[in-house]
C-alpha positions in Angstrom: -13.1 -16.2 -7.9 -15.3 -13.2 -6.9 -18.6 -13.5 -7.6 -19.2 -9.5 -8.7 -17.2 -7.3 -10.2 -17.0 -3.4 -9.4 -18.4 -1.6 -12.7 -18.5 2.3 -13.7 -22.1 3.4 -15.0 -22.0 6.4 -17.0 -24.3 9.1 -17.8 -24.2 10.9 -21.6 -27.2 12.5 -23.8 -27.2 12.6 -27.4 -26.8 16.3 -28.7 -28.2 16.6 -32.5 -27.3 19.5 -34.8 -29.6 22.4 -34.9 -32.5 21.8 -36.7 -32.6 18.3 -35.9 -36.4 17.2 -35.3 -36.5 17.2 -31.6 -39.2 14.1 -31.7 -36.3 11.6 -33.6 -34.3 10.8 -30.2 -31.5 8.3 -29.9 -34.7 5.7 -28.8 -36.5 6.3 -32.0 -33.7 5.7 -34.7 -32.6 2.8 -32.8 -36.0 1.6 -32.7 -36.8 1.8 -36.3 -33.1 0.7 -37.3 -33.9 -3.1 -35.5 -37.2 -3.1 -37.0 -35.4 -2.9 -40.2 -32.3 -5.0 -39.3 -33.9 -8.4 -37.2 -30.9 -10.8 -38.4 -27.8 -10.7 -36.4 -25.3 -10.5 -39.4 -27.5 -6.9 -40.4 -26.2 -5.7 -37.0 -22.4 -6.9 -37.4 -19.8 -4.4 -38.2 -15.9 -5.1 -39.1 -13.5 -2.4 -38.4 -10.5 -1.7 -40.0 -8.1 -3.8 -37.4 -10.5 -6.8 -38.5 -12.5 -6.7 -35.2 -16.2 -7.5 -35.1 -19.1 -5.2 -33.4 -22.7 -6.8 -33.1 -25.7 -6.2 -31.8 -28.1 -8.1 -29.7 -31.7 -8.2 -30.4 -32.8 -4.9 -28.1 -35.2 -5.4 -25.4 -38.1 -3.1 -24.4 -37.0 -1.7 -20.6 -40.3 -2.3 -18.5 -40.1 1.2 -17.4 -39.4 2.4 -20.5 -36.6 3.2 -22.7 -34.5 0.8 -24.8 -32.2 -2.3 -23.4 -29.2 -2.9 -25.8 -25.9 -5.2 -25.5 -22.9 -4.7 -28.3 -20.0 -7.4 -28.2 -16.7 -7.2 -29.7 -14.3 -9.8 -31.1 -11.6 -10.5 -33.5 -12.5 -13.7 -35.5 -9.4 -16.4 -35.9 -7.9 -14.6 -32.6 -6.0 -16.6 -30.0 -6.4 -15.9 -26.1 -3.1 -15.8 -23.5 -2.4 -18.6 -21.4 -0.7 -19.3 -18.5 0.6 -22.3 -16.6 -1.0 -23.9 -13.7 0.5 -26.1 -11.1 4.2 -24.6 -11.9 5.0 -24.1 -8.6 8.0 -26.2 -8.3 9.4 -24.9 -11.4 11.7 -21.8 -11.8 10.1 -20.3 -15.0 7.0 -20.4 -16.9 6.0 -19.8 -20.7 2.8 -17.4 -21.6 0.7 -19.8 -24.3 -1.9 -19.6 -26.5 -5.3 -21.3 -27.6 -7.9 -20.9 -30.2 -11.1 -20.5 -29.7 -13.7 -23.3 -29.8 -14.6 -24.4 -32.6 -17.6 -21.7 -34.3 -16.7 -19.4 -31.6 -15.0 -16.2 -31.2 -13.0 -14.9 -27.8 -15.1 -11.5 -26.9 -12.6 -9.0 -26.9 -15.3 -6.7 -24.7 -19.2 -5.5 -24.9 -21.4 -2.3 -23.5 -24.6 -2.8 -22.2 -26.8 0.3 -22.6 -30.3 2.0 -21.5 -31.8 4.4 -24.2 -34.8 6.4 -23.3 -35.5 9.1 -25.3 -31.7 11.0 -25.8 -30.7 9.9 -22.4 -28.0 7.4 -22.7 -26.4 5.1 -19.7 -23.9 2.6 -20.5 -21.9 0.2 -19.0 -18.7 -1.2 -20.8 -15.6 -3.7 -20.4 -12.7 -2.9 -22.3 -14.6 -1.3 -25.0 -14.7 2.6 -24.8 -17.9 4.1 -24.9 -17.5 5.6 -27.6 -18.2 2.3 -29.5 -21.3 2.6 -28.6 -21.9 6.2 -31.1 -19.7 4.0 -33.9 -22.5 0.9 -33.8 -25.3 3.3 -33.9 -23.9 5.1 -36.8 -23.4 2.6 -39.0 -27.0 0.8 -38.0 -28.8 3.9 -38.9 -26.8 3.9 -42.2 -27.0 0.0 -43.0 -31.2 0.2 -42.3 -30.8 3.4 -44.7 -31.7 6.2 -42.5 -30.8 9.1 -44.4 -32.6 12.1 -42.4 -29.6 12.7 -40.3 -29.7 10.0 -38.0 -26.1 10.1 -37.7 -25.6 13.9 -36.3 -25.5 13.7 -32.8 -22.7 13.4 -30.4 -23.2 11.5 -26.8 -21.8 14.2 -24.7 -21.4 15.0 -20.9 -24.0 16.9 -19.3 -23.0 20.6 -19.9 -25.9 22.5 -18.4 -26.5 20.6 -15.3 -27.4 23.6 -12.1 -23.4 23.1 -10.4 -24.5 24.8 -7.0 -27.6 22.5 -6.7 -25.6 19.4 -7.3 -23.0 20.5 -4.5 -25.5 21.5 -2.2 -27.2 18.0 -3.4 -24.7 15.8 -2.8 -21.6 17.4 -0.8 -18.3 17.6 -2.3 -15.4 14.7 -1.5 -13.0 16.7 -3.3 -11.6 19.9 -5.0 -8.7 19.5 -7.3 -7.5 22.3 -9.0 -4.7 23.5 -11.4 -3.3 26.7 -12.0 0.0 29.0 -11.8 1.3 30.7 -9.0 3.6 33.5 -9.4 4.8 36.5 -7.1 2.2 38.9 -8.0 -0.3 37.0 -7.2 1.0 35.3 -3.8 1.5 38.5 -3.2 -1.8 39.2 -3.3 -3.0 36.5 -2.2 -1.1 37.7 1.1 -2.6 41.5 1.2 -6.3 40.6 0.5 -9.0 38.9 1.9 -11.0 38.0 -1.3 -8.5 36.5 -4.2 -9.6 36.0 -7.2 -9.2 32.2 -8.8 -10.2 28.8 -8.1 -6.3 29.0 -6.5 -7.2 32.4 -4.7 -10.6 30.8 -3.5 -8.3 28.0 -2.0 -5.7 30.0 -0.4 -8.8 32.1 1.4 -9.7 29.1 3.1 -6.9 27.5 3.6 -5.8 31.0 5.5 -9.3 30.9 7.9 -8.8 27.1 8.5 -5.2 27.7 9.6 -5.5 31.3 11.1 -3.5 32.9 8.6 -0.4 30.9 8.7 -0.4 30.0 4.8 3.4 30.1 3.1 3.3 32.8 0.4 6.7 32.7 -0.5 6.4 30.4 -3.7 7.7 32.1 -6.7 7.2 30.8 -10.1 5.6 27.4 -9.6 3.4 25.6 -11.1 0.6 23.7 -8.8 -2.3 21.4 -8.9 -3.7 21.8 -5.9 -5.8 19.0 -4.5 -8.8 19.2 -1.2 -10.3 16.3 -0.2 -12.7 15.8 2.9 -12.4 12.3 4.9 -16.1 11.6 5.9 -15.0 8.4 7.9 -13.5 10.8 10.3 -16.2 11.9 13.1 -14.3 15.2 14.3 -14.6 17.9 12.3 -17.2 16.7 10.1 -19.9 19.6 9.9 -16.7 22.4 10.1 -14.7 20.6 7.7 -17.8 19.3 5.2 -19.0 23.4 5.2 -15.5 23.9 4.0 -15.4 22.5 1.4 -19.0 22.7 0.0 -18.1 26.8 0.4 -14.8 26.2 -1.1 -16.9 23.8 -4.3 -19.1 26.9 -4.8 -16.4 29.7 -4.9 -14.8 27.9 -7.6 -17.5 27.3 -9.6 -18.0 30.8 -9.5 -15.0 31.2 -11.1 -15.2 31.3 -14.7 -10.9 31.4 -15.3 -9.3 28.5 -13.5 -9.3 24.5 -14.7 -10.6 22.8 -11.8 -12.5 19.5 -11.1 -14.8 19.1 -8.0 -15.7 15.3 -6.9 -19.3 15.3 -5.0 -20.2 12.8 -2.6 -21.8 10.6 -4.9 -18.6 10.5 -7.2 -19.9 12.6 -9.8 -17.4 14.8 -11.7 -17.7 18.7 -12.2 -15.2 20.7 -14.3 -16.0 24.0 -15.7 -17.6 22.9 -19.0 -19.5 19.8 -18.1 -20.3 17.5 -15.7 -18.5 13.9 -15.8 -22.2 11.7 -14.1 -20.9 8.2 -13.2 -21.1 5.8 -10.4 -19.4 3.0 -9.5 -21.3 -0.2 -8.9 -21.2 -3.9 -8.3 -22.6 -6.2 -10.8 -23.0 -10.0 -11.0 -19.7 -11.7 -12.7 -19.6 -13.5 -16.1 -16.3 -14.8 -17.6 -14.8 -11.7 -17.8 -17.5 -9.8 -18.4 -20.5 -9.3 -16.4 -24.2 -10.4 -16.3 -26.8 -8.9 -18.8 -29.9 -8.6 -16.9 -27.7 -7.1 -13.6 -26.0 -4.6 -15.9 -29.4 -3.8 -16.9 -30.9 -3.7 -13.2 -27.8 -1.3 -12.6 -28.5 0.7 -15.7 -31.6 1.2 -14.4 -31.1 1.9 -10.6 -29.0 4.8 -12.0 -31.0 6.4 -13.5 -33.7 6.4 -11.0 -31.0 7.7 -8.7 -30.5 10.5 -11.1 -34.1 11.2 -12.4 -34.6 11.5 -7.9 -31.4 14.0 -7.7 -32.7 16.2 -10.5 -30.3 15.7 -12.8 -32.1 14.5 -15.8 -34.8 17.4 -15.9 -31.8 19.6 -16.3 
């Protein structure tokens, strides 16, 4: 069995409604909400299929910023088994087994890093939007009443687009539009076409020397770019492409379109989608603690050096 297993670290900020005292972050409720809620059955929350969220005891992250692991699971539940040493047999039979005794099977956890309202999580099976749901009803079970619970973690939405291309390069360009025979047309006669579509076909026509097909008549596309860098030849010629290409469609303020940068961060036209894959130290079927939290942190140095966070 592998000793690691290949994680996605994500990247969200909590956005309060106006008015909302700028000095009560994320941190600070979650801060004041342990304070008030030590015991681990003040921090445990049923939901409505019968499953159990809790909270650990938070740590204080050396450089700052608060450490924080949720678990899920479904008391009474059984786990899926399956046969070993059948080899010699034609079928099989999926079992299953309880739990040890004064134990639950973890149906998933999130680790997280809270500094201020920057929020970086890491999560198996659970969505991370169980994170938002415990935090809610902490702040309402330690009785914070001064709109604790008005914020939403969202994507970053104002991050500078052109500095993060020109940052980190751009893997890919997917975009998704319509096609029709005005605008092949068009496309055809001039040299600057509007759309993230346009701004593809422009390219496209100086990489090939004009020899695009415009002859597509009612179709719809999603037209996908992506740039090999294992390749040697044509790297600088083909890596300008599409960073030129990245930047023309951000321009664009019309077309749906997603850009991938070279660091596998995600750009549509509202908001930027900050991840990362990484490789943290196996447990069960979960993973470590304290190297989720090493990779929690290593990402967000990685941003806080790219820029990203002073956005």
């Amino acid at each position: 069995m592998a000793k690691t297993r290949l994680k996605t670290v994500v990247y969200r900020r909590a956005v309060w409604v106006d008015g909302h005292d700028p000095k009560k972050t994320l941190e600070y409720y979650l801060r004041v909400a342990h304070r008030k809620l030590p015991k681990i059955g003040n921090r445990k929350f049923v939901r409505s299929d019968g499953q159990i969220i809790k909270g650990n005891k938070p740590k204080d992250n050396p450089g700052g910023g608060l450490l924080l692991h949720l678990v899920a699971g479904t008391p009474g539940d059984h786990a899926s088994t399956v046969p070993a040493g059948d080899d010699d047999l034609e079928e099989f039979e999926v079992g299953i087994t309880p739990a040890p005794a004064k134990k639950d099977y973890m149906d998933g956890d999130v680790f997280a890093l809270v500094r201020n309202d920057h929020v970086f999580l890491c999560s198996t099976v659970l969505r991370d939007a169980s994170f938002s749901t415990y935090c809610r009803e902490l702040f309402k079970r330690a009785g914070i009443n001064d709109g604790a619970d008005k914020f939403e973690l969202q994507n970053v939405g104002n991050v500078d687009k052109v500095k993060l291309i020109k940052a980190q390069g751009v893997k890919a360009v997917e975009m998704r539009a319509t096609l029709y025979e005005a605008s092949t047309s068009y496309i055809g006669r001039k040299d600057d076409a509007a759309g993230a579509v346009g701004a593809a076909f422009k390219h496209l026509k100086a990489l090939f020397g004009g020899a695009v097909p415009v002859d597509l008549e009612n179709v719809s596309v999603s037209l996908s770019l992506s740039f090999d860098t294992r390749k040697k030849d044509g790297r600088i010629s083909g890596d300008k492409l599409m960073r030129k290409l990245a930047n023309d469609v951000v321009d664009d303020e019309e077309d749906d379109y997603v850009i991938v940068t070279g660091n596998n961060q995600r750009i549509s036209q509202k908001e930027v989608f900050v991840r990362q894959k990484v490789t943290i130290d196996r447990h069960g079927k979960s993973v470590l603690r304290d190297s989720a939290w090493e990779s929690l942190r290593k990402f967000e140095s990685d941003l806080k050096k790219s820029g990203m966070m002073a956005q």
